[in-house]
C-alpha positions, 0 to 999 in steps of 0.5 A, a space after each residue: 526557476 525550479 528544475 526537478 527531475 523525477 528520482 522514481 522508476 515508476 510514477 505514482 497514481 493517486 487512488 481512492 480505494 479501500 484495502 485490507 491486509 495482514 501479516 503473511 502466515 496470520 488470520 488476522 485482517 486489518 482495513 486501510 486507505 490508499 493514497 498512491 499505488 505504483 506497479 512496484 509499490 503502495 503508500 496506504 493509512 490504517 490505524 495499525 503500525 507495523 514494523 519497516 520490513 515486515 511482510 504483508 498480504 494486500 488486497 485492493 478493492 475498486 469501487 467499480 465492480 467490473 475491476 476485480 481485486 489486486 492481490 500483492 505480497 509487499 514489504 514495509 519499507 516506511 511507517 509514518 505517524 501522523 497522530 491518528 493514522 499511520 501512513 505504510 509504505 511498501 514495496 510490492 513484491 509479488 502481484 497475485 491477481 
Protein backbone atom coordinates (compact mmCIF):
# COMPACT_ATOMS: atom_id res chain seq x y z
CA UNK A 1 0.00 0.00 0.00
CA UNK A 2 1.29 3.23 -0.98
CA UNK A 3 0.77 5.93 1.97
CA UNK A 4 1.47 9.89 0.43
CA UNK A 5 0.70 12.91 2.09
CA UNK A 6 0.71 16.02 0.52
CA UNK A 7 3.73 18.36 1.46
CA UNK A 8 2.19 21.56 -0.31
CA UNK A 9 0.36 24.20 1.49
CA UNK A 10 -1.84 24.63 -1.33
CA UNK A 11 -2.94 22.24 -3.96
CA UNK A 12 -2.12 22.55 -7.72
CA UNK A 13 -4.93 22.97 -10.38
CA UNK A 14 -3.91 22.13 -13.79
CA UNK A 15 -4.86 24.66 -16.47
CA UNK A 16 -4.62 25.14 -20.23
CA UNK A 17 -3.91 28.88 -20.90
CA UNK A 18 -1.62 31.15 -22.68
CA UNK A 19 0.57 33.79 -20.44
CA UNK A 20 3.03 36.23 -21.05
CA UNK A 21 5.57 37.64 -19.20
CA UNK A 22 9.05 39.73 -18.88
CA UNK A 23 11.33 40.93 -16.55
CA UNK A 24 10.29 43.35 -14.09
CA UNK A 25 11.71 47.26 -15.15
CA UNK A 26 12.06 45.31 -18.99
CA UNK A 27 9.84 46.01 -22.24
CA UNK A 28 10.68 43.08 -23.66
CA UNK A 29 7.21 40.38 -23.59
CA UNK A 30 7.91 36.63 -23.69
CA UNK A 31 4.80 33.93 -24.42
CA UNK A 32 4.30 30.51 -22.34
CA UNK A 33 2.01 27.89 -21.36
CA UNK A 34 0.54 26.99 -18.10
CA UNK A 35 0.48 23.71 -16.72
CA UNK A 36 -0.39 24.25 -12.72
CA UNK A 37 -1.24 27.45 -10.90
CA UNK A 38 -1.70 27.76 -7.42
CA UNK A 39 -2.73 30.79 -5.17
CA UNK A 40 0.92 30.99 -4.06
CA UNK A 41 2.50 29.75 -7.33
CA UNK A 42 2.92 28.75 -11.45
CA UNK A 43 4.85 26.25 -13.34
CA UNK A 44 4.74 27.33 -16.84
CA UNK A 45 7.01 26.26 -20.52
CA UNK A 46 8.36 28.91 -22.73
CA UNK A 47 11.34 28.84 -25.15
CA UNK A 48 13.25 31.29 -22.83
CA UNK A 49 15.35 30.20 -19.79
CA UNK A 50 15.53 32.61 -17.00
CA UNK A 51 17.79 32.70 -13.86
CA UNK A 52 16.45 30.76 -10.27
CA UNK A 53 15.59 34.07 -8.55
CA UNK A 54 14.86 36.30 -11.17
CA UNK A 55 11.80 38.45 -10.94
CA UNK A 56 8.93 38.30 -13.47
CA UNK A 57 5.70 40.15 -14.25
CA UNK A 58 2.95 37.66 -15.63
CA UNK A 59 0.14 38.02 -17.05
CA UNK A 60 -2.49 34.92 -17.43
CA UNK A 61 -5.08 35.06 -20.22
CA UNK A 62 -8.31 32.55 -20.14
CA UNK A 63 -9.58 31.41 -23.02
CA UNK A 64 -13.09 32.33 -21.66
CA UNK A 65 -13.86 36.08 -22.23
CA UNK A 66 -15.69 36.65 -19.25
CA UNK A 67 -12.62 35.75 -17.04
CA UNK A 68 -10.28 38.97 -17.04
CA UNK A 69 -6.55 38.47 -16.90
CA UNK A 70 -4.40 37.47 -13.76
CA UNK A 71 -1.54 39.86 -13.21
CA UNK A 72 1.03 38.69 -10.61
CA UNK A 73 4.95 39.60 -9.86
CA UNK A 74 6.55 36.20 -9.13
CA UNK A 75 9.75 34.95 -8.52
CA UNK A 76 11.77 31.84 -10.26
CA UNK A 77 12.25 29.28 -7.90
CA UNK A 78 13.07 26.45 -10.46
CA UNK A 79 14.19 26.07 -14.31
CA UNK A 80 13.97 22.62 -15.86
CA UNK A 81 15.22 21.97 -19.44
CA UNK A 82 13.57 19.32 -21.33
CA UNK A 83 15.23 19.73 -24.99
CA UNK A 84 12.84 21.99 -26.25
CA UNK A 85 11.03 23.81 -23.71
CA UNK A 86 11.99 25.27 -20.24
CA UNK A 87 9.83 24.22 -17.69
CA UNK A 88 9.43 28.02 -14.89
CA UNK A 89 8.57 27.51 -11.93
CA UNK A 90 7.53 30.37 -9.44
CA UNK A 91 6.41 31.78 -6.79
CA UNK A 92 4.00 34.14 -6.87
CA UNK A 93 4.47 37.12 -4.75
CA UNK A 94 1.99 39.59 -5.61
CA UNK A 95 -1.37 39.35 -7.47
CA UNK A 96 -2.17 42.59 -9.17
CA UNK A 97 -5.63 41.90 -10.72
Amino acid sequence: MIDYAEKRDFLRMPIDCELSFSRVGSSKQYQGSVINLSSKGILFTSTEKFDQGAVLEITLTSSNSATPPMQAEAVVTRVDDNDVLFEIACAIQEIKS
